[in-house]
C-alpha positions as CSV (number, residue, x, y, z in Angstrom):
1,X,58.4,-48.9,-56.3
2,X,55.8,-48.9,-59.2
3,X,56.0,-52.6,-59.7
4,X,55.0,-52.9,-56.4
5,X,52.0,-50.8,-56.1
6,X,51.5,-52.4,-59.0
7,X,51.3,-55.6,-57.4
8,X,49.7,-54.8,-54.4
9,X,46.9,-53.7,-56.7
10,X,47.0,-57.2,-59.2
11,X,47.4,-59.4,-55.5
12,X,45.5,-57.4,-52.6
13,X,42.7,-56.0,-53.6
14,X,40.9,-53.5,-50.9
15,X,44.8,-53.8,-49.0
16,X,46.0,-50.3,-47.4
17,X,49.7,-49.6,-48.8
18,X,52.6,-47.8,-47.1
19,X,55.8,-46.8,-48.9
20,X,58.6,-45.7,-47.2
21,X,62.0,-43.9,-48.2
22,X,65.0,-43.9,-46.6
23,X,68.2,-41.7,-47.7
24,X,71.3,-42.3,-45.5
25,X,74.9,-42.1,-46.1
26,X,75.5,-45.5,-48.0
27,X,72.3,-45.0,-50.0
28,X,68.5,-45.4,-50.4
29,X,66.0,-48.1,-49.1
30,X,62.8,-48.5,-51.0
31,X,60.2,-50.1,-48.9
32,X,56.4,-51.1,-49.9
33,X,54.0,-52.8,-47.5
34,X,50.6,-53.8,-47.8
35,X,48.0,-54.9,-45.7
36,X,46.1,-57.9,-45.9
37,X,43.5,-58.1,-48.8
38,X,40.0,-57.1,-48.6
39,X,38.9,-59.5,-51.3
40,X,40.3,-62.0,-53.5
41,X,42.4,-61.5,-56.3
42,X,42.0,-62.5,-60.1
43,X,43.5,-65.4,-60.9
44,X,47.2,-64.6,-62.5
45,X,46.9,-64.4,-66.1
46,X,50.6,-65.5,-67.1
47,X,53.9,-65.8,-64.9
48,X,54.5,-63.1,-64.0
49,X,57.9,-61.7,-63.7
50,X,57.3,-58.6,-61.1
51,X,59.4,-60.0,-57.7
52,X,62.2,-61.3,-60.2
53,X,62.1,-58.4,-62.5
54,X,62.8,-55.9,-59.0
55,X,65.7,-58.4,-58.0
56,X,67.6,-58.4,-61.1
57,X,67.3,-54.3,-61.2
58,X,68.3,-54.0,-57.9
59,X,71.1,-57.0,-58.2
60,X,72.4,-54.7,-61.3
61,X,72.8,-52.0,-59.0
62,X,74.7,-53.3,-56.7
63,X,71.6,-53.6,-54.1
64,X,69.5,-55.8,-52.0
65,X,66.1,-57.3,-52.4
66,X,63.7,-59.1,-50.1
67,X,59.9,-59.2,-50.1
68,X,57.9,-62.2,-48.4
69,X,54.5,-61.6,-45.8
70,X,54.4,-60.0,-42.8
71,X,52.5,-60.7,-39.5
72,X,48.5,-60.0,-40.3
73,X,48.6,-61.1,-43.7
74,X,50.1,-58.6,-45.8
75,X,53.3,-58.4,-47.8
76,X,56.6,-56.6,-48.0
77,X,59.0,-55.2,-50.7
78,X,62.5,-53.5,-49.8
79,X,65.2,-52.6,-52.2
80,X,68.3,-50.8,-50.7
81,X,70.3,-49.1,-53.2
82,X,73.9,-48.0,-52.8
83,X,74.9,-44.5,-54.2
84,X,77.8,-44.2,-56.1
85,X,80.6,-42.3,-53.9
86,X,80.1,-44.9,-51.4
87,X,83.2,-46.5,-49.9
């Protein structure tokens, strides 16, 4: 979750964000959305390993990971974690 904030403040400037937690029985989802940007972003100073850094986290956990745009310009991020006693 704080990478993404994070990013939503590197890549959207001026954006509104929203996270959302879920707990159910087979675990946790994690989901970050921004808006569309206000203004333009400064140009990436290096590669950046934020989107593949949350995958491999959530991969090691036995999760899921997407992120990619949404309608209106903005941007999504949702990890769903599994807790441990699940079947």
């Amino acid at each position: 979750m704080q990478e993404a904030l994070s990013n939503v403040m590197r890549h959207a400037p001026g954006a509104d964000a929203r996270v959302v937690i879920g707990y159910h029985t087979a675990g946790l989802t994690v989901r970050v959305t921004n808006t569309a940007p206000d203004g333009t972003a400064e140009p990436p100073r290096g590669a950046g390993h934020g989107l593949l850094g949350m995958r491999e986290r959530t991969t090691m956990l036995g999760g899921e990971f997407t992120n990619g745009t949404v309608p209106g310009g903005g941007y999504e991020v949702l990890a769903t974690l599994p807790l441990e006693d699940s079947p």
